[in-house]
N, C-alpha and C positions, 0 to 999 in steps of 0.2 A: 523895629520889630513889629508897629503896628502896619507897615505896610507891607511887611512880610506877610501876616497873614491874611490880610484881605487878596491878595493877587489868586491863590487859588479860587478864594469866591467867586471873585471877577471872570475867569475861565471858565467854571462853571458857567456861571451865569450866561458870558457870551455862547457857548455852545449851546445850552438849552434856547436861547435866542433865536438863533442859528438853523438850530433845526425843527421849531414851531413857527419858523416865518412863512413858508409854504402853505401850512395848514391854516394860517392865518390869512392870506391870501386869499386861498380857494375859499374859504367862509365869507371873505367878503364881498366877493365874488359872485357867490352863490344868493348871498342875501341880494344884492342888486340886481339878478336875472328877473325878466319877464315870467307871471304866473299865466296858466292858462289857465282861463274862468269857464267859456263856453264852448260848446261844439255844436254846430245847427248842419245841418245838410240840406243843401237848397238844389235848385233843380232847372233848366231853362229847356224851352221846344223852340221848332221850328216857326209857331205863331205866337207865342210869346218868350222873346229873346232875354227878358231882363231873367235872372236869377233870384228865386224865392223859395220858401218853404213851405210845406203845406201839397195837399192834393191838385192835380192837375189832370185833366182831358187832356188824351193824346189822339188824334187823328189817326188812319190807318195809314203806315208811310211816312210820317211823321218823325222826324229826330228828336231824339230827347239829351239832356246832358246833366250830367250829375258832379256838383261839387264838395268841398266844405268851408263854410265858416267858422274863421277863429273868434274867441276875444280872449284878450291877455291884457293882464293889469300889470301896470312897471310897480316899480318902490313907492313910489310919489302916491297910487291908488289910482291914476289916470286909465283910461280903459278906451284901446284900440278896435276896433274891428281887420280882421286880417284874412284875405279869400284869392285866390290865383284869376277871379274875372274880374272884366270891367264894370258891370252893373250889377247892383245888389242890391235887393228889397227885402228889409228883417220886419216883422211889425208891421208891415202897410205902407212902409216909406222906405225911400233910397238913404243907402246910408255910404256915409264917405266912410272908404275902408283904403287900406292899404292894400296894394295889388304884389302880392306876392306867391310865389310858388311852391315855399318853404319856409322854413322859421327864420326869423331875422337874426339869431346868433350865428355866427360861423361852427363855434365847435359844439352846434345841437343840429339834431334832423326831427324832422316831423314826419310820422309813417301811417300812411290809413290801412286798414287793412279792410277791403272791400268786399261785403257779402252778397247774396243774392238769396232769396225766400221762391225755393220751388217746389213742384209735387214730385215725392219720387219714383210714383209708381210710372212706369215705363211702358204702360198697357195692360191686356188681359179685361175681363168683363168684369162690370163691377155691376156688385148684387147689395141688395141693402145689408146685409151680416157682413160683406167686405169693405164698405164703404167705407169708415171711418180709419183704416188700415194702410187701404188701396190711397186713400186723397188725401192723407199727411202731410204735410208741407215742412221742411227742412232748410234748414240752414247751410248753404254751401260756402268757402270761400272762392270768391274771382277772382283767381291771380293773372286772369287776364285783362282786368280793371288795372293792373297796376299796384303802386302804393305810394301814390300821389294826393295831392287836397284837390286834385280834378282828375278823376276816371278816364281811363281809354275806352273808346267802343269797342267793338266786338273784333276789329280790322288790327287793334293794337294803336291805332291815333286815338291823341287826344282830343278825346269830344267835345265838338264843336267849337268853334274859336269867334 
């Protein structure tokens, strides 16, 4: 009789099992994915090829290239650097990063979405009462940048290699 009534339990129980092991899965799953910490936007020309952040002279004629760097911290608190070039300067110094073009999970993507800061006045005379009007500067996006951690030039390649 007593293990007549425990065998219902038991079905229960394994079905509630059963159908929380998935959810238990993906939670654990999720607990051990890489966080992202940082995002830097660094930059290389044609006279200086290393990738850095911060302002730069460009020469007339001159290429310039535009990337992004990662940092993502695992479970453990360890912290990567992660950027699609080979040479990278965060802080004043080269830093070993991992060279990659996309996020290290298979089933994540990494998407930038590339803006550009222009005037939008298209012409016409500018008088000081239109000034502030006429020379506005806006936010466009480049979706001919791509949406990549390295921007396409204006040609649709990826800038500079």
């Amino acid at each position: 009789m007593d293990s007549e009534r425990w065998l219902p339990v038991s079905i229960f129980a394994g079905l509630v099992l059963l159908v929380a092991a998935p959810f238990v899965v993906r939670g654990v799953r999720d607990a051990l994915r890489p966080e992202l910490v940082e995002v830097r936007i660094v930059t290389a020309t044609d006279a200086d090829p290393v990738f850095r952040e911060g302002a730069r002279r460009v020469g007339p004629g001159e290429r310039t290239a535009i990337a992004v760097a990662l940092r993502r911290r695992d479970v453990w608190g360890r912290q990567r650097w992660l950027s699609p070039i080979d040479r990278l300067e965060l802080d004043g110094a080269l830093v070993d990063h991992e060279v990659s073009d996309g996020w290290p999970e298979r089933d994540r993507r990494v998407r930038v979405f590339w803006f550009t800061v222009e005037c939008s006045n298209v012409g016409g005379v500018v008088t000081p009462e239109r000034a502030a009007r006429l020379l506005r500067y806006r936010n466009f996006l480049a979706s001919e940048m791509g949406r990549g951690l390295r921007a396409r030039d204006a040609m649709g390649r990826s800038s500079r290699s």
